[in-house]
N, C-alpha and C positions, 0 to 999 in steps of 0.2 A: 708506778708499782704500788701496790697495794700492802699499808703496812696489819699488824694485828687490829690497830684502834680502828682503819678504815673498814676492814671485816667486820667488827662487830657494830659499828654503825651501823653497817649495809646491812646486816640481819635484823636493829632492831626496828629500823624502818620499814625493813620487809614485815616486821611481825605487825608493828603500828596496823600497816595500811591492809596487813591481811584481818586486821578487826574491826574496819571501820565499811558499814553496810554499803554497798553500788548502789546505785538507782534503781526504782522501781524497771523489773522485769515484766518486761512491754510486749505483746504479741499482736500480728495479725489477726481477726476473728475471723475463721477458715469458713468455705462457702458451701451450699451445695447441701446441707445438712450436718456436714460433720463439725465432730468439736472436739477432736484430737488438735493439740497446739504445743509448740515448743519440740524439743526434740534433746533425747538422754545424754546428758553427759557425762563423764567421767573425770574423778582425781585423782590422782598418784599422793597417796600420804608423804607429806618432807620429814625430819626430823623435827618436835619440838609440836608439831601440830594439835589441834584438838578439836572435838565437833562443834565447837561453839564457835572460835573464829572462823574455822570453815562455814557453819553455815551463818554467819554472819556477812563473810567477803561473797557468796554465791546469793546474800537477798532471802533464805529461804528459815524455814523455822526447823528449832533444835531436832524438837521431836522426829520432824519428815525425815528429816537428815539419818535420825536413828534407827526410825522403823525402815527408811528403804534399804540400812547395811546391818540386819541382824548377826547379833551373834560378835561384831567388831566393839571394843572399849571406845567409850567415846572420852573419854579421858585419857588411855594412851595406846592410841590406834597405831597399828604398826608400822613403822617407816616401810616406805615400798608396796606399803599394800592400795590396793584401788579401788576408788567408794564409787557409788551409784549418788548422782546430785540429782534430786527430784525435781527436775528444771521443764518436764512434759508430764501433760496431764491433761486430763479430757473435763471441759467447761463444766458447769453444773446444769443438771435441768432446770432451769428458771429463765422468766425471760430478759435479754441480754442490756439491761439499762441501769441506771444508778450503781449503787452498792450491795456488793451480794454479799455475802461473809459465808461459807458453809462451814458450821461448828468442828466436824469431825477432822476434817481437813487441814484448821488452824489458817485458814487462806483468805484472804480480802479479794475481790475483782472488782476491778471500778472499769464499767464499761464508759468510754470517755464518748459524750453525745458531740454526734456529727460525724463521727468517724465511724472505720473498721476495728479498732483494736482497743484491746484489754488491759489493765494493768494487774500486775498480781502481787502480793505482799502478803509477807506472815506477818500472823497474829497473835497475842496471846487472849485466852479467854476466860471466862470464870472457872476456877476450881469447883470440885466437890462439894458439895452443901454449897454452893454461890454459883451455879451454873449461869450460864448469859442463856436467856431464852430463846427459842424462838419466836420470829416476828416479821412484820410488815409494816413497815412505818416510814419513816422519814426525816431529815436533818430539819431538825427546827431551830438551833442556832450555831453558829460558828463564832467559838470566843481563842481570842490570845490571850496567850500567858492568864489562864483560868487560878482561880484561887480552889481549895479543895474542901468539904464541908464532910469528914467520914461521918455516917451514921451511927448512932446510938451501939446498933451491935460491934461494927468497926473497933468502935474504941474500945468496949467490951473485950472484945477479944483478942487488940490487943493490947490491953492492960495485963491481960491473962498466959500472953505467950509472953511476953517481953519484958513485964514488970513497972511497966510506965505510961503515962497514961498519954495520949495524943491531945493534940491543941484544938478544940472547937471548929475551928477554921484555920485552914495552911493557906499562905497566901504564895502569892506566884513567886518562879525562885527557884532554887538549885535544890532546895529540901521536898519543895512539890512532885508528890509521882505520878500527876497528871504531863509532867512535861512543858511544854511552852506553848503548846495549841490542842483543842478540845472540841467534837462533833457534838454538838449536845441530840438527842435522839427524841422524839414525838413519841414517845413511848411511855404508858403505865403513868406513873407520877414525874416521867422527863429525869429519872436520875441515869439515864445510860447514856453512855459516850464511847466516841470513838476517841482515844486520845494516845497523848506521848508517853514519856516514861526520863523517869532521872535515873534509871539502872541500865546495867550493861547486859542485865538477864531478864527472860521472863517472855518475849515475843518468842512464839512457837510453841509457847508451851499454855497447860492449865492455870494460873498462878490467882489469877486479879480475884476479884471481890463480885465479879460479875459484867463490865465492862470489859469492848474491847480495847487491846495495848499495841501500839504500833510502836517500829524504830522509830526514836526524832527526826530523822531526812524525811521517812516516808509521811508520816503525820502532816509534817511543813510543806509536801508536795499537794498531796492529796488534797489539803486545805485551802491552796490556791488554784485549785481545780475544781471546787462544788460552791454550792449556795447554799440558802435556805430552800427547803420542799426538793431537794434531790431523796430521788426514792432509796429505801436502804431494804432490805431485805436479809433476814437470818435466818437460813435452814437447816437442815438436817438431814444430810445425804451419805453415808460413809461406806454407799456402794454407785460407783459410776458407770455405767456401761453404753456401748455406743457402737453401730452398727454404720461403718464408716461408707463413705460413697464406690469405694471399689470392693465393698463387700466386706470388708475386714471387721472381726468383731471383737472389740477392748473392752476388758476389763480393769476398773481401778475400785481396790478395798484400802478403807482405812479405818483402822480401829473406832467401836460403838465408843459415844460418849460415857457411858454404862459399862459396866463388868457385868451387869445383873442379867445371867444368859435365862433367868426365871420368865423377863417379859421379851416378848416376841419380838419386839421391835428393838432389841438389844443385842439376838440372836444374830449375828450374820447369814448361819447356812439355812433360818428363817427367813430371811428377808431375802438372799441369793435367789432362793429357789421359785421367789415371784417373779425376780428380773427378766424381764422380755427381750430377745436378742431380734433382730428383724429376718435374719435369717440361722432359725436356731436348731435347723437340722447341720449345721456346717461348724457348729459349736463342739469344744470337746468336753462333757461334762466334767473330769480328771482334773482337766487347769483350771474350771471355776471351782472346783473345791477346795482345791492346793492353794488357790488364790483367798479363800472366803478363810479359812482355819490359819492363816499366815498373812494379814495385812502390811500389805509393805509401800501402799501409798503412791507408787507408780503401776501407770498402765501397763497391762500383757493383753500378747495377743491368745485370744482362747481358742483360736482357730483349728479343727483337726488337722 
């Protein structure tokens, strides 16, 4: 029989292992030209929930989680109610090797060489004034447990939010928010990485300093899956569309890395309206609009 103490064990274990990330979200890469993958799923909000362990037990980042359930508190989402988990999505246009990262997305793809399938992982990426670029480059080294060296402005600013000054060098460690493994990147002056994080937040969202931030599992997987000279690739896609082998045609928007609707390539229903469908008399212009003015990060079908 179950007494009070064994209830509430049982819930806080349940709560534990609902905030501790699953494994990298693995897929076949589909054949034939399409690149619709995964398939939608759904969760029943419990009591006590929030979008953060949610999408941390689903693999996925904060952000997706929140743009695919407008309008829900991600803070205290209503018991009973039922969210959309952004678990399908149509691949990027790029071609399918190394490491893709597409910015607006928040999303890593490691296509695993030799095989069919994909891996997918959120991301966090450079905030506002520290945007992560984009690029074409490549992992030039692969270090454990990295020590961490902020730059000049770094500690500038944060001397200036926090009031104290940071340490020249953080060396490896529980205080490090590199994490315990780091992708160093062939990029510009080599200061980009793919790395871990000593926080419980910030994967899926804007946050870093311009690097990307993985979960610690995913980091530690990834890393024992690449080398040196593994191609890495960072774009800039935050319209997906794709004219499937039985004709169907998807659409996926995700919010510009920009608010600035001034330049064109910020604009969605700018950028929408060059999107080429393969067969685009069979489109319904209505849902690509509703879709471009309302990013919600999962694919629809636009089909009349």
């Amino acid at each position: 029989m179950f007494t009070r103490v064994n209830l509430t064990l049982l819930t806080l274990i349940s709560a534990l292992l609902l905030a501790v990330p699953v494994a990298a979200n693995t897929y076949p890469i589909p054949k034939n030209g399409a690149r619709l993958i995964g398939t939608q799923e759904l969760y029943e909000v419990k009591t006590g929930d929030y979008f953060h362990a949610i999408a941390q037990s689903h693999n996925i980042g904060l952000i997706a989680l929140m743009d695919a359930n407008p309008g829900i508190d991600p803070f205290l989402p209503p018991t009973g109610s039922v969210l959309k988990i952004p678990s399908s999505m149509l691949l990027p246009d790029t071609p399918y090797t190394g490491i893709v990262i597409n910015l607006p997305e928040l999303r890593l793809y490691y296509f695993e060489k030799g095989s069919n399938k994909v891996h997918v992982f959120p991301v966090g990426i450079g905030r506002q004034g520290r945007a992560t670029p984009v690029m074409q480059t490549e992992i030039k080294t692969r270090i454990k447990n990295p020590s961490w060296t902020p730059t000049e402005k770094i500690r500038a600013d944060y001397v200036a939010q926090y009031g104290r000054e940071l340490p020249p060098v953080v060396p490896a460690g529980k205080d490090n928010p590199l994490g315990d493994y780091a992708l160093q990147l062939a990029f510009g002056d080599n200061s980009y990485l793919i790395h871990g994080t000593n926080q419980n937040f910030g994967v899926g969202m804007r946050v870093s300093a311009g690097c990307i931030r993985m979960n610690p599992k995913d980091i530690a997987w990834l890393f024992e899956q690449v080398a040196a000279g593994v191609p890495v690739r960072v774009i800039n896609q935050p319209i997906k569309v794709s004219t499937e082998p039985n004709g169907e045609n998807i659409l996926e928007v995700h919010a510009p890395l920009s608010a600035n609707e001034d330049k064109r390539e910020d604009n969605l229903l700018w950028v929408g309206d060059r999107v080429k469908f393969k067969n685009r008399d069979k489109v319904n212009n209505r849902k690509v609009k509703e879709a471009l003015l309302s990013p919600q990060g999962i694919p629809v079908n636009v089909d009349i």
